[in-house]
C-alpha positions as protocol buffer text, in pm:
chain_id: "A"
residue {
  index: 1
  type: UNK
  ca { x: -2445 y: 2715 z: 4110 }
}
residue {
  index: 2
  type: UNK
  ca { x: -2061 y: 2706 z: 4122 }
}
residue {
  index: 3
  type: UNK
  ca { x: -1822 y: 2754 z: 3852 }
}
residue {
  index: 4
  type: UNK
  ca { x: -1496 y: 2597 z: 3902 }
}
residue {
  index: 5
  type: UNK
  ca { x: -1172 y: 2706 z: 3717 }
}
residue {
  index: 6
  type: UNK
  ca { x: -1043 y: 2517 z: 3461 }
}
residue {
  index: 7
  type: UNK
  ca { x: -789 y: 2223 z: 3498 }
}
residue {
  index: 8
  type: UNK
  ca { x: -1020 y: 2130 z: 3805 }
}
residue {
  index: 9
  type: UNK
  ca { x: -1105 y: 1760 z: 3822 }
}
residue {
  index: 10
  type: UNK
  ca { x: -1503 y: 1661 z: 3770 }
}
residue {
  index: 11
  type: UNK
  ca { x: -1678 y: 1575 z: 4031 }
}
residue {
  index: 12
  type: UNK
  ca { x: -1613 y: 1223 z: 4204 }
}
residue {
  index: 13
  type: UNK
  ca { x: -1951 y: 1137 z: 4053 }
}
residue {
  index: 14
  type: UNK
  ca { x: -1884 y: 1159 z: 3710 }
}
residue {
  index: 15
  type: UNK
  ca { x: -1579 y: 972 z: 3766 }
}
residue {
  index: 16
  type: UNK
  ca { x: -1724 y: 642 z: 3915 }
}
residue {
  index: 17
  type: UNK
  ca { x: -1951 y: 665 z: 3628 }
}
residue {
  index: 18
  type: UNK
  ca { x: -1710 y: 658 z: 3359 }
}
residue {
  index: 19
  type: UNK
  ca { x: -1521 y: 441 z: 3563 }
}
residue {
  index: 20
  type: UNK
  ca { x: -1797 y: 188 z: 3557 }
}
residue {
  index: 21
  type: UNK
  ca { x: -1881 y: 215 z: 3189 }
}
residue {
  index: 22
  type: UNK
  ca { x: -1532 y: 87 z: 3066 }
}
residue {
  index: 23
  type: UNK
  ca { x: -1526 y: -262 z: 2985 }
}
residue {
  index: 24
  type: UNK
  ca { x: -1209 y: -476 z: 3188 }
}
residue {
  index: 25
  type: UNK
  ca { x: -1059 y: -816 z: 3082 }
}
residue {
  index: 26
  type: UNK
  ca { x: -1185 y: -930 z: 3448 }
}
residue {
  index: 27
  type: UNK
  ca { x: -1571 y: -940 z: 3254 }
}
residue {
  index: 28
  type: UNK
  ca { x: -1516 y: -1115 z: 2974 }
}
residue {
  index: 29
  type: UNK
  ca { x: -1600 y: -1435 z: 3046 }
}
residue {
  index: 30
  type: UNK
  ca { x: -1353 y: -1623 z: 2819 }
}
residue {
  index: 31
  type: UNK
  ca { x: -1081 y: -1435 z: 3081 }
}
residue {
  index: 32
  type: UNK
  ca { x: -1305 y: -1638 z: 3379 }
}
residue {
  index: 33
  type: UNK
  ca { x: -1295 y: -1988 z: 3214 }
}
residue {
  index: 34
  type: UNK
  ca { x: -928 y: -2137 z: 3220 }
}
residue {
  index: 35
  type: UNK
  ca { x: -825 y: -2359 z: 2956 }
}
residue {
  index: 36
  type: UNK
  ca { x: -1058 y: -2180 z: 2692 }
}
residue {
  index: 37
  type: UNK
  ca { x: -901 y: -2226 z: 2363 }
}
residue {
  index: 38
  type: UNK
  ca { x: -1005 y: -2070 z: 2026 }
}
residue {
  index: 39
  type: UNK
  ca { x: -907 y: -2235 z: 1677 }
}
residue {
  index: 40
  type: UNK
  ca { x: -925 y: -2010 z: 1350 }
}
residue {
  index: 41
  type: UNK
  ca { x: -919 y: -2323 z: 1132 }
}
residue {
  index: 42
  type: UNK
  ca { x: -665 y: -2415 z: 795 }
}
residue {
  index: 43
  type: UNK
  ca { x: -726 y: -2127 z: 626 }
}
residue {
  index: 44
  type: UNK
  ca { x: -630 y: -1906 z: 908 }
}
residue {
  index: 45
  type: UNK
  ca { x: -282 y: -2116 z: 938 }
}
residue {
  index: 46
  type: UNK
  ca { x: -276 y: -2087 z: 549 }
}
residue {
  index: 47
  type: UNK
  ca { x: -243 y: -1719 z: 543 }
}
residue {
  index: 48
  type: UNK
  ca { x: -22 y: -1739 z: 863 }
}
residue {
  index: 49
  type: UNK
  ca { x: 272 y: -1904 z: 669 }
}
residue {
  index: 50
  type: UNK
  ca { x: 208 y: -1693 z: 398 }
}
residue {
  index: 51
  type: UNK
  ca { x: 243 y: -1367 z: 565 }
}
residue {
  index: 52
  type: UNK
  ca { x: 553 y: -1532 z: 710 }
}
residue {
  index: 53
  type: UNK
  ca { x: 726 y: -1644 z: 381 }
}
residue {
  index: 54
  type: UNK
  ca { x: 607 y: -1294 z: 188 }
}
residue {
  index: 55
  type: UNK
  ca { x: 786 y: -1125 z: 526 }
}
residue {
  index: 56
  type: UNK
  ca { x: 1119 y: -1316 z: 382 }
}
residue {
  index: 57
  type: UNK
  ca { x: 1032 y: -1130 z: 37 }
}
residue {
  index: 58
  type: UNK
  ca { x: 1185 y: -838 z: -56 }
}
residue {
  index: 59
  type: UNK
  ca { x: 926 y: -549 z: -204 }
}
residue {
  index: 60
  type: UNK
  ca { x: 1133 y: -433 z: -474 }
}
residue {
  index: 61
  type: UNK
  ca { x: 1486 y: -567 z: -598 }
}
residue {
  index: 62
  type: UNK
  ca { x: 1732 y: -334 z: -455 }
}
residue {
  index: 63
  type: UNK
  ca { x: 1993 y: -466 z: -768 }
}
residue {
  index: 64
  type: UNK
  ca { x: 1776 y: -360 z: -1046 }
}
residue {
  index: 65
  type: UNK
  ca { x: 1694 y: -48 z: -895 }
}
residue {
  index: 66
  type: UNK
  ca { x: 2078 y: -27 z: -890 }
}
residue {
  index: 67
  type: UNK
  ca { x: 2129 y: -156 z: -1195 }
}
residue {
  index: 68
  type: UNK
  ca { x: 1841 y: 77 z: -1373 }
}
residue {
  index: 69
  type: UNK
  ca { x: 1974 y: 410 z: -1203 }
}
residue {
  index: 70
  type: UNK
  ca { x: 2310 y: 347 z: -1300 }
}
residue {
  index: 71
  type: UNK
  ca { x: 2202 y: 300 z: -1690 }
}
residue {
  index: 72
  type: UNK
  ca { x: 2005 y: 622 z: -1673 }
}
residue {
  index: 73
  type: UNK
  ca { x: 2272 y: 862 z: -1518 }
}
residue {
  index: 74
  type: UNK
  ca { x: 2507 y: 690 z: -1878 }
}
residue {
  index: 75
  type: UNK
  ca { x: 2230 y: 753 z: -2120 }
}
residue {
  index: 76
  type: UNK
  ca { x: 2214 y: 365 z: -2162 }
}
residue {
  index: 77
  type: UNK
  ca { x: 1872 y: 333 z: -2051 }
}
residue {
  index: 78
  type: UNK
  ca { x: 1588 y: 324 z: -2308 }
}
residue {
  index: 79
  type: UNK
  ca { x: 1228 y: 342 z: -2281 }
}
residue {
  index: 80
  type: UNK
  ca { x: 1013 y: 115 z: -2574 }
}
residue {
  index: 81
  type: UNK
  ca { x: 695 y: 273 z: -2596 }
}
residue {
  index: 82
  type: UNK
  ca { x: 504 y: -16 z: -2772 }
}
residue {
  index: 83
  type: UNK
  ca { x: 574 y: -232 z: -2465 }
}
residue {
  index: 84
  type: UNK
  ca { x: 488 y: 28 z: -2233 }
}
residue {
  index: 85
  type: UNK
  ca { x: 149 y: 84 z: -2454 }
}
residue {
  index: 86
  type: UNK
  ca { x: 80 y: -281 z: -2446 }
}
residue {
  index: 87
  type: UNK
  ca { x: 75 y: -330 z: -2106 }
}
residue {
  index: 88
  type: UNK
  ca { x: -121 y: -19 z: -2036 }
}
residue {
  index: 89
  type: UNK
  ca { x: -355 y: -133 z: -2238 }
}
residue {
  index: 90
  type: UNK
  ca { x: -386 y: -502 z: -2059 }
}
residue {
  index: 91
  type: UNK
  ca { x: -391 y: -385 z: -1712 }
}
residue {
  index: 92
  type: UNK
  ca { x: -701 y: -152 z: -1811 }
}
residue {
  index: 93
  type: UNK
  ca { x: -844 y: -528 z: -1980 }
}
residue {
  index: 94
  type: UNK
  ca { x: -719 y: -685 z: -1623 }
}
residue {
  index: 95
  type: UNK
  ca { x: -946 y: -430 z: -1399 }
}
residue {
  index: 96
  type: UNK
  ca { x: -1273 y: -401 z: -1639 }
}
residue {
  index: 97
  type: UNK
  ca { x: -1272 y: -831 z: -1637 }
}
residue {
  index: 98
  type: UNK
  ca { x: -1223 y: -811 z: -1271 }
}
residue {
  index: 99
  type: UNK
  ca { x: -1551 y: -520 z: -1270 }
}
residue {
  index: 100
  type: UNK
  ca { x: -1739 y: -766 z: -1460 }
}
């Protein structure tokens, strides 16, 4: 039995055999057919323009960020507990509904 160093290629064998276990767009037989065409329906067009318009959509609003920051750097800005509480307290009503 030979040992070969290593960085030496495998043998040709093993080659041809991965080779031949990798799937090609030639097999597919949708790739054979021409003039195959594939429709995802309304509710894949739905979510299409939506994607499209929430792309448009800015994640946050960079001009109350702007807004907020300058506030807090003049002592201006002030946090109400209660409404902070409140809200707290609904979201954790929001997820154990949405549990239910």
């Amino acid at each position: 039995m030979k040992i070969d160093k290593p960085g030496n290629s495998p043998p040709a064998g093993l080659i041809n055999e991965t080779n031949a276990r990798t799937p090609s767009a030639k097999s597919s037989p949708a790739a054979q057919e021409p003039g195959t065409s594939v429709s995802l329906g309304s509710t894949a067009s739905q979510l299409s323009k939506m994607e499209a318009s929430m792309s448009n959509t800015p994640v946050i609003d960079a001009n109350k960020v702007a807004q907020i920051k300058q506030a807090i750097s003049e002592g201006r800005f002030q946090v109400n507990s209660g409404v902070i509480a409140d809200r707290l307290i609904q979201s954790v009503r929001d997820l154990i509904r949405s549990q239910a």
